[in-house]
C-alpha positions in Angstrom: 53.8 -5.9 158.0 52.1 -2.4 157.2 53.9 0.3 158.5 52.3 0.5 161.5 55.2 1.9 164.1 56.4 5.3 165.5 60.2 5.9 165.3 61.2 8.3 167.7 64.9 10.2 166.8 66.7 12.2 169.8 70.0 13.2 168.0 72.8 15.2 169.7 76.5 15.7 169.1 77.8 12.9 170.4 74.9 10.5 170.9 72.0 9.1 169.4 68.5 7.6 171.3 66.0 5.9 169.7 62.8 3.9 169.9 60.4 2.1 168.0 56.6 2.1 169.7 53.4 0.8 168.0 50.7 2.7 166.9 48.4 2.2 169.8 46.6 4.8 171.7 49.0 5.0 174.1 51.8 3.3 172.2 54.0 0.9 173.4 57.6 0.4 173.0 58.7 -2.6 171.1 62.5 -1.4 170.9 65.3 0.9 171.3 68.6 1.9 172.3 71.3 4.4 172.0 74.6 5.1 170.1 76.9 7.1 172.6 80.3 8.8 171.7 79.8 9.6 168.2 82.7 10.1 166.7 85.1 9.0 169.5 84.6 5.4 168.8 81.3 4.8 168.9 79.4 2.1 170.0 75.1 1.0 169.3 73.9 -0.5 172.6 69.5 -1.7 171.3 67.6 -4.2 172.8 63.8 -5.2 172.2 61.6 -4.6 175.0 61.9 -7.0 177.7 64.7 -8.3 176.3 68.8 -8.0 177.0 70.6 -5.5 175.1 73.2 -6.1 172.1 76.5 -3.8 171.8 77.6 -3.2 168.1 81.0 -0.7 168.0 80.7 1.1 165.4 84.0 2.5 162.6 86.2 4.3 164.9 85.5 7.5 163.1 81.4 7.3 162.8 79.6 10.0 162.8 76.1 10.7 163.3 75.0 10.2 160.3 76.5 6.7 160.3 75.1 6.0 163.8 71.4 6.5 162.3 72.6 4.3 159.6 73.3 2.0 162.2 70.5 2.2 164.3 67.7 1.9 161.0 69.8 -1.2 160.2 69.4 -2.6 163.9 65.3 -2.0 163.8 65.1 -3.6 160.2 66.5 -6.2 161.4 65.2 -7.1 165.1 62.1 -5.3 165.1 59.9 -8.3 164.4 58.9 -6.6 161.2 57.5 -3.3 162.7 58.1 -0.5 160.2 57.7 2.9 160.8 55.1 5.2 159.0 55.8 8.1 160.7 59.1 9.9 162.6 59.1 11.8 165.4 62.0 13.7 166.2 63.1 16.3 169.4 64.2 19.2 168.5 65.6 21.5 171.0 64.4 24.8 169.8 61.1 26.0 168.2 61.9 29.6 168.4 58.9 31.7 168.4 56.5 30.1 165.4 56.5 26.4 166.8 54.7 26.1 169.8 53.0 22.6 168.9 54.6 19.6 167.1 55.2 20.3 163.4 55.1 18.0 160.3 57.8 18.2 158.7 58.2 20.2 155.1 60.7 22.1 153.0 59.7 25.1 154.7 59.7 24.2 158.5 63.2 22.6 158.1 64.3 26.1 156.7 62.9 27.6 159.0 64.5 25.6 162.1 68.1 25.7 160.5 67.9 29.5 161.2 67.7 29.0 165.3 71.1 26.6 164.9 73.2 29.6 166.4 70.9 29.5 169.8 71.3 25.6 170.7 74.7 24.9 168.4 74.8 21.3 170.7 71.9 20.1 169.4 69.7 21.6 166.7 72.2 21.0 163.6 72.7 17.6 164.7 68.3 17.3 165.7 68.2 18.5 161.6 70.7 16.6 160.4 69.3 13.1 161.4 65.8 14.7 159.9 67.6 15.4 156.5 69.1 12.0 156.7 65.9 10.4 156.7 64.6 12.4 153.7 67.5 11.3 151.9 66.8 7.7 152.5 63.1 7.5 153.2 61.9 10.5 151.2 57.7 9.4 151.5 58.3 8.9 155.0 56.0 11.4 157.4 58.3 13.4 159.5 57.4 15.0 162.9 58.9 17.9 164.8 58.6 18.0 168.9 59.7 21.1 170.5 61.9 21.2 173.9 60.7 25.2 173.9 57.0 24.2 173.1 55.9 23.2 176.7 57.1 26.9 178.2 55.1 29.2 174.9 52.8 30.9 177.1 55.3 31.7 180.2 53.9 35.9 181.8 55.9 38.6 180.3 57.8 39.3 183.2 59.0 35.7 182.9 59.6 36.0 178.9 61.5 39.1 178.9 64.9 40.5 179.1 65.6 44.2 180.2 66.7 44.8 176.9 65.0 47.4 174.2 61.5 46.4 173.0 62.6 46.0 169.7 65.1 43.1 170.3 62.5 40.9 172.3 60.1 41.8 169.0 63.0 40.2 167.6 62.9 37.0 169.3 65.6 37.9 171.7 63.5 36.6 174.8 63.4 33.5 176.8 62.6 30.3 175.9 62.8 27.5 178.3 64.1 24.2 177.6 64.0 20.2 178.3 60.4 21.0 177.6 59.5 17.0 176.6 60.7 16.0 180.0 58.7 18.5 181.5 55.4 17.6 179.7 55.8 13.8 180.6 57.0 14.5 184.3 53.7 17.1 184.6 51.5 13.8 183.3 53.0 11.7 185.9 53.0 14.0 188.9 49.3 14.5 188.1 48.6 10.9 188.1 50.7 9.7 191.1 50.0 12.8 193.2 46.7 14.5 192.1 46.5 16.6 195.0 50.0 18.8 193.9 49.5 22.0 192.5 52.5 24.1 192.7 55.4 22.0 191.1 59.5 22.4 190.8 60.9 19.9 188.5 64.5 19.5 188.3 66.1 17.9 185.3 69.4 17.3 186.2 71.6 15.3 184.0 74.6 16.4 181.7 72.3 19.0 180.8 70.2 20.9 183.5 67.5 22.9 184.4 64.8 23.6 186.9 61.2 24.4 185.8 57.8 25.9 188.2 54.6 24.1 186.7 51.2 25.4 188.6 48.5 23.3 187.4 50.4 21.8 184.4 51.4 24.8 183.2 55.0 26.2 183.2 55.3 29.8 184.3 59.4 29.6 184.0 62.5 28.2 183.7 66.2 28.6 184.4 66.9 27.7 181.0 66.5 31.1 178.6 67.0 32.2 175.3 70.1 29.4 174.8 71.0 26.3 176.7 73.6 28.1 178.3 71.8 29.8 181.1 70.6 28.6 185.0 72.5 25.9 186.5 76.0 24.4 186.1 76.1 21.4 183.3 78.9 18.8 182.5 80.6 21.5 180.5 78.0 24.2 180.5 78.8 27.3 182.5 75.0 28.4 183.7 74.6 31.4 185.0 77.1 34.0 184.1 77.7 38.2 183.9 77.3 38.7 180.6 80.4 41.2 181.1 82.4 38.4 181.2 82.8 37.7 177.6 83.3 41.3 176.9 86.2 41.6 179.5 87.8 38.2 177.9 87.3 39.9 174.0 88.6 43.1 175.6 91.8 41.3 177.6 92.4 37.9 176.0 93.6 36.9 172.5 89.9 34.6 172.3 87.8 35.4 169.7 83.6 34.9 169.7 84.0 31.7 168.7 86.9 30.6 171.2 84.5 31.6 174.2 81.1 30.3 172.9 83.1 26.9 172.5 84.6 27.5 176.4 81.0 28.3 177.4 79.3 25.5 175.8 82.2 22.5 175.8 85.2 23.5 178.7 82.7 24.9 181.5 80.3 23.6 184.0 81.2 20.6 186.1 84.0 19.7 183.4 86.1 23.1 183.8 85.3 23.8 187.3 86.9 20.1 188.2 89.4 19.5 186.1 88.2 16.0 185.9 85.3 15.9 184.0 81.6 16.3 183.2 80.2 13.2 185.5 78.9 13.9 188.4 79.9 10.2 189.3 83.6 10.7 188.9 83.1 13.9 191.0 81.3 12.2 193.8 83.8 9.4 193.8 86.8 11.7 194.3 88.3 13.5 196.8 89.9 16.2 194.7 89.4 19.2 196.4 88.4 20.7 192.8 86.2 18.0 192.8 84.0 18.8 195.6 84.3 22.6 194.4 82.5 21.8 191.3 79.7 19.4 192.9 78.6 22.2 195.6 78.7 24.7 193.4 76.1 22.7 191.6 73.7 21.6 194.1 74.2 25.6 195.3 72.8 26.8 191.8 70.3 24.3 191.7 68.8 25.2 195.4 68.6 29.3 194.7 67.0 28.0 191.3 64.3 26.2 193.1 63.5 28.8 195.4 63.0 31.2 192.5 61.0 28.9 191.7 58.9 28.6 194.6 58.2 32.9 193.8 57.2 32.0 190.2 54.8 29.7 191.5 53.9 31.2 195.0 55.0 28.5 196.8 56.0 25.3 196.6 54.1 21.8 197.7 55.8 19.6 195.3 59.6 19.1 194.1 60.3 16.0 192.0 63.8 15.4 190.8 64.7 13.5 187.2 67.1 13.1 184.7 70.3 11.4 185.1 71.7 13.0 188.4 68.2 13.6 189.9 67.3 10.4 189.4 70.7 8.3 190.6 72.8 10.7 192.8 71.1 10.4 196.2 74.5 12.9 197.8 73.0 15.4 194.9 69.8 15.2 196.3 70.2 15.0 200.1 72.3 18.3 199.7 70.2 20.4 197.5 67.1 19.6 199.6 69.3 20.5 202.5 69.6 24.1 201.6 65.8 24.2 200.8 64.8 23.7 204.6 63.6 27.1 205.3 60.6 26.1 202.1 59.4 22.7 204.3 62.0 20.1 202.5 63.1 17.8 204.8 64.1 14.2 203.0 63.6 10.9 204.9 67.8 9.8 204.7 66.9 6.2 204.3 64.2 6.5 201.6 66.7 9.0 199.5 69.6 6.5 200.2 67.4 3.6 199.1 66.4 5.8 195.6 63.0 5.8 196.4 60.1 7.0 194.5 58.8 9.0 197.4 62.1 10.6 199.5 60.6 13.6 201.1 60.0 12.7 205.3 56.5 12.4 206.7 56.0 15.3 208.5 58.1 17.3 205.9 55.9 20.9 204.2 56.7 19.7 200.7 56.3 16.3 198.9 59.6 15.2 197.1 59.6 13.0 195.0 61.9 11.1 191.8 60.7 10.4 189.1 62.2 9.0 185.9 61.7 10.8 183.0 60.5 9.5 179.0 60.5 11.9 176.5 60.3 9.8 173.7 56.6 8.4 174.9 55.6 12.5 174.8 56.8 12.5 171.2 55.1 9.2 170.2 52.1 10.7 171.6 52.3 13.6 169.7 52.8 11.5 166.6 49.4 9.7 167.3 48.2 12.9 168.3 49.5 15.2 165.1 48.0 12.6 162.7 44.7 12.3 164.5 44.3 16.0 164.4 45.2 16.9 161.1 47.5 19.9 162.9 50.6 20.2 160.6 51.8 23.9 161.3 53.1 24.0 165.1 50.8 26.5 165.4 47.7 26.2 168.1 45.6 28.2 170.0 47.1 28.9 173.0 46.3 28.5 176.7 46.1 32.3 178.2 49.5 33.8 179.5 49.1 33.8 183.5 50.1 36.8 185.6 49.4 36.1 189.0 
């Protein structure tokens, strides 16, 4: 069979998503899966579409590059012959050149490796499966898909820190993330509600955020110039006085490197608990630590919406996703709890039942849950990067909004 598929590649730390889709206009998937707790005993878990999935453990001490391994063998195998001409790959941070998706050259990949140090979970290991895949497949067209792309034309006063003018020239400025999810939520809020205009989106998984979208168009984001910043994660801290790290250099024997790890691995719902990063564990105990960590989170994610709500000028839509948002009805019941004073009222049974529609009738906003697919956004782009001839990440953009 030509090579007539799209593989899509979503490569962390510790786990590995992927999916094969055909080359249609709006491709369909013909299989996938995922290799979770790389290096810790890992194990591939791929099925083909419609189908039940297989489990293959992997060596005890694979990494990622042997979960890829893994995963190309799986497809070449039980993908009915479909062969990919062309990869598409997220990758977390586009910095301030990329603000499209980028074919993938000598150049761009240098140019990526230099914004390692502002997403260290997840744009060495987004490279390294792309460098894997040169190794092996060296003719085989490569595509870059931005999680900063969807927020490039935020306002100023949404892009900028209070810091000197010369640093934000400098690319110290916010970024946004879960940008993919965020595009593909956007496209289905606009087909299943047409008549919603101003839109909070909350991605709440092991990573979180909370993006406004007016019109299809994100004017901000809790998520800044790392992955650090906004809400509470499974070991994320989120928001945080940035005197804190200089009071724990100044009184503790940690180094930089000893706190960026404790910000980015030992935080969040993880170091607040004691327990660890899922939020079903958490809900399932009755450690008062516990419920210290799980309020603490749905507190952070309410004042995010409502800031929201002032990016936007109000609110009329809030649609949950990701792996919380989409399963943890408690999460959801509480956060939209706090958000009464905006119109949010939740019908209980609808929310319990993990409806698509949860918000009640006579409720000022529409809430809604939606799942999320950001690996159809970057098989569009593939289709839609080839089409175009666009190879640089660079495109016109839509005008900056201010009001």
């Amino acid at each position: 069979m030509a090579d007539d598929a799209i593989l899509v590649i979503n490569a962390g730390s510790s786990s590995l998503k992927f999916a094969l889709f055909d080359r249609s206009a709006e491709p369909a998937r013909i299989a996938g899966g995922k290799v979770e707790r790389i290096g810790r005993g890992a194990c591939l878990r791929a099925s083909r579409a419609g189908e039940a999935a297989t489990e293959i453990p992997l060596a005890p001490d694979a990494a990622q590059v042997e979960a890829l391994d893994a995963a190309l063998a799986w497809l070449d195998a039980n993908a009915n012959g479909a062969k990919p001409g062309v990869v598409g790959h997220r990758v977390v941070h586009g910095g301030m050149d990329f603000i499209a998706p980028a074919r993938i050259d000598d150049d761009v990949l240098e140019r990526l490796g230099r914004l390692d140090p502002l997403a260290p979970l997840h744009q060495p290991y987004n490279l390294a499966a792309i460098r894997r895949l040169r190794e092996r497949h060296p003719g085989l067209a490569q595509v870059a898909c931005f999680d900063t792309a969807f927020h490039a034309h935020w306002p100023d006063r949404a892009r900028r820190f209070a810091l000197p003018r010369a640093l934000h020239d400098a690319g110290v400025r916010r970024y946004g993330f879960h940008g993919l999810s965020y595009e593909y939520l956007s496209g289905e809020v606009a087909r299943i509600a047409p008549a919603a205009r101003r839109c909070v989106f909350a991605h709440l998984g092991s990573g979180a955020s909370v993006c406004a979208v007016r019109d299809g168009i994100s004017l901000d984001c809790s998520l800044g110039f790392t992955a650090l910043d906004g809400l509470p994660m499974g070991t994320r801290c989120g928001p945080l006085d940035p005197g804190v790290p200089f009071h724990l250099l100044r009184t503790t024997a940690m180094d930089a490197a000893a706190i960026e790890r404790m910000l980015y691995h030992d935080s969040g719902l993880a170091g607040v608990s004691g327990i660890g990063a899922d939020m079903r564990d958490l809900l399932a105990s009755a450690a008062p630590a516990s419920r210290e960590a799980v309020d603490l989170f749905v507190y952070h994610c309410a004042r995010q919406v409502a800031s929201m709500a002032v990016a936007l000028g109000g609110l009329d839509t809030l649609v949950f996703a990701g792996g919380i948002g989409e399963n943890a009805a408690p999460v959801r019941a509480a956060i939209c709890a706090l958000l009464a004073l905006l119109g949010v009222r939740l019908d209980a049974s609808a929310n319990a039942r993990g409806d698509a529609e949860i918000g009640a009738a006579d409720g000022a906003v529409r809430v809604l849950v939606v799942p999320t697919d950001e690996e159809i956004v970057i098989a569009r782009a593939c289709n839609g990067i080839r089409a175009s001839g666009r190879d640089n990440g660079s495109e016109p953009g839509t005008p900056e909004v201010d009001s």
